[in-house]
C-alpha positions as CSV (number, residue, x, y, z in Angstrom):
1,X,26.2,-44.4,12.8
2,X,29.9,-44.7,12.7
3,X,32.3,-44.9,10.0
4,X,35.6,-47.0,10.4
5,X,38.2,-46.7,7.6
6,X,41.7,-48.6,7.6
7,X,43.5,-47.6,4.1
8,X,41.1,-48.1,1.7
9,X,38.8,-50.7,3.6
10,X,35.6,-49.0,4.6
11,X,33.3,-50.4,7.3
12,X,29.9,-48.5,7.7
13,X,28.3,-49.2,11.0
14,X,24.9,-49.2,12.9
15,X,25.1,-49.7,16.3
16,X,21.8,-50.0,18.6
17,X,22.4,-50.9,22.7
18,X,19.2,-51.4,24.1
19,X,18.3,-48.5,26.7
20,X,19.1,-50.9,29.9
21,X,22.3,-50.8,28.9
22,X,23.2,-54.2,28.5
23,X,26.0,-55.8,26.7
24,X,23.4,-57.4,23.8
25,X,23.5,-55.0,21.1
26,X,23.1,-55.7,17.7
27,X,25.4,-54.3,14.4
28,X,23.9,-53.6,11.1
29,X,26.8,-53.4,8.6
30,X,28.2,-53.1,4.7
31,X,31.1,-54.5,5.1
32,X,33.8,-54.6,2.3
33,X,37.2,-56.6,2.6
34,X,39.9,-55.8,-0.1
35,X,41.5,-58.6,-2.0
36,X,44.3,-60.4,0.4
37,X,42.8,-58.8,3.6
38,X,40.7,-60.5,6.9
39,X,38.1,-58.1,8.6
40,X,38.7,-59.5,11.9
41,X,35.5,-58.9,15.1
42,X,35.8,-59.8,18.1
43,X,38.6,-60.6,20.9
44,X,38.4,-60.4,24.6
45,X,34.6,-60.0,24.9
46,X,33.2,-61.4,27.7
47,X,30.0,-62.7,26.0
48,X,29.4,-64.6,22.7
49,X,28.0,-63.4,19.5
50,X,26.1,-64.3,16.7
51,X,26.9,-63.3,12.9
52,X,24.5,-63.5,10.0
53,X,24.1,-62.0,6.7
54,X,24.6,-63.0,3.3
55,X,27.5,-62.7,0.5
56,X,26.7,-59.7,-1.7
57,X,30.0,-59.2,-3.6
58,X,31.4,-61.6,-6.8
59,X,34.1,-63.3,-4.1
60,X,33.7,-66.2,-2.1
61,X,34.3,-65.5,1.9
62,X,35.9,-67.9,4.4
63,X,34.7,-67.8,7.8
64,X,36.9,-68.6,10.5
65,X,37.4,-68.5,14.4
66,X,40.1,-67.6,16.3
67,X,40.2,-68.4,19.9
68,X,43.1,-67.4,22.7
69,X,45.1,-70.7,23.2
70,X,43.8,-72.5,20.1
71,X,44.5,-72.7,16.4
72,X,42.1,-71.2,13.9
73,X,39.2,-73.2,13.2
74,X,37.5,-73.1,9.7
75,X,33.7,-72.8,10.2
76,X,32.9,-72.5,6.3
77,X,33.3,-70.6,2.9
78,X,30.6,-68.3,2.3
79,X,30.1,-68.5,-1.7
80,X,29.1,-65.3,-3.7
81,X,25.1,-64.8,-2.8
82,X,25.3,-67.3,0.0
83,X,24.2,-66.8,3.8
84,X,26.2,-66.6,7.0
85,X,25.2,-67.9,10.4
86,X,28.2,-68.0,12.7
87,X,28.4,-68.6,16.5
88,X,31.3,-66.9,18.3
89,X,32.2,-68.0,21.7
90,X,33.1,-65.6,24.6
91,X,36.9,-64.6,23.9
92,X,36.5,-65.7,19.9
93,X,37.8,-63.6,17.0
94,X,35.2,-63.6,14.0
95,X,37.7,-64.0,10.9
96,X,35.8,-63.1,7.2
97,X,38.5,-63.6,4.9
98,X,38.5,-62.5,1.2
99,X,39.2,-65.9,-0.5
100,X,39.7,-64.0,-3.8
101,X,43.3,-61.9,-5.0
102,X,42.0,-59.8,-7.0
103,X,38.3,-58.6,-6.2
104,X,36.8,-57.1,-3.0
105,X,34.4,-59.0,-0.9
106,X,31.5,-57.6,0.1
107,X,28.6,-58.8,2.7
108,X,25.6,-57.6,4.2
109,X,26.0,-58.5,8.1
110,X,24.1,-58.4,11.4
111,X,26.0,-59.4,14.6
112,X,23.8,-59.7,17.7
113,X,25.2,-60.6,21.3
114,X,27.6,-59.2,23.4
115,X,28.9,-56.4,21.0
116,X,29.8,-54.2,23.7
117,X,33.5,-54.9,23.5
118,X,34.1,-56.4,19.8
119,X,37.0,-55.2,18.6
120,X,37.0,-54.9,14.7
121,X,40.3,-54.6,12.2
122,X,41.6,-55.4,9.0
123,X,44.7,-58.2,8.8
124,X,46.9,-59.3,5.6
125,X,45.6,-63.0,4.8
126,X,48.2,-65.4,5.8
């Protein structure tokens, strides 16, 4: 288990690569996004990945994509309680941004794929 901690932002993380040593993994996390932040995943890797979970925190979260070359595309809002399925290309940045100002988001997420090489970090919201 690893522990990943930017200020106050705290992301506690499972991480389970299959004994072949293949670049599908899968990430188990509790995920908590401060008010006015964007956990961001992703970047650079050479495979795609897949992000599920659901909303467990009173915020709504927006799910975006972010992809070298391209503007950022909205895939959805993920509303307090609500699920999250989310495709991310090779090369895509997963965006979950706190919709709320005040509150933190939280969410219970699995990301399967290529997680070898996901970056993850915390941005101010534009």
């Amino acid at each position: 288990m690893a522990f990943f901690t930017t200020g106050r932002l705290a992301v506690i993380l499972a991480l389970a690569l299959p004994a072949s040593g293949l670049a599908a993994g899968e990430i188990n996390s509790q995920l908590q996004i401060e008010a006015g932040q964007t956990f961001e995943l992703g970047g650079g890797q050479a495979g795609g990945f897949l992000v599920t979970g659901k909303n467990t925190g009173p915020v709504s979260v927006e799910v975006l994509a972010k992809a070298p070359g391209k503007p950022v595309s909205v895939r959805g809002t993920v509303a307090p309680g609500g699920a999250i399925n989310a495709q991310f290309a090779p090369g895509e940045t997963a965006l979950l941004r706190n919709a709320s100002g005040r509150q933190m988001a939280r969410l219970k997420l699995k990301v399967t794929g290529d997680t070898s090489g996901l970056g993850m970090t915390y941005s101010a919201n534009p």
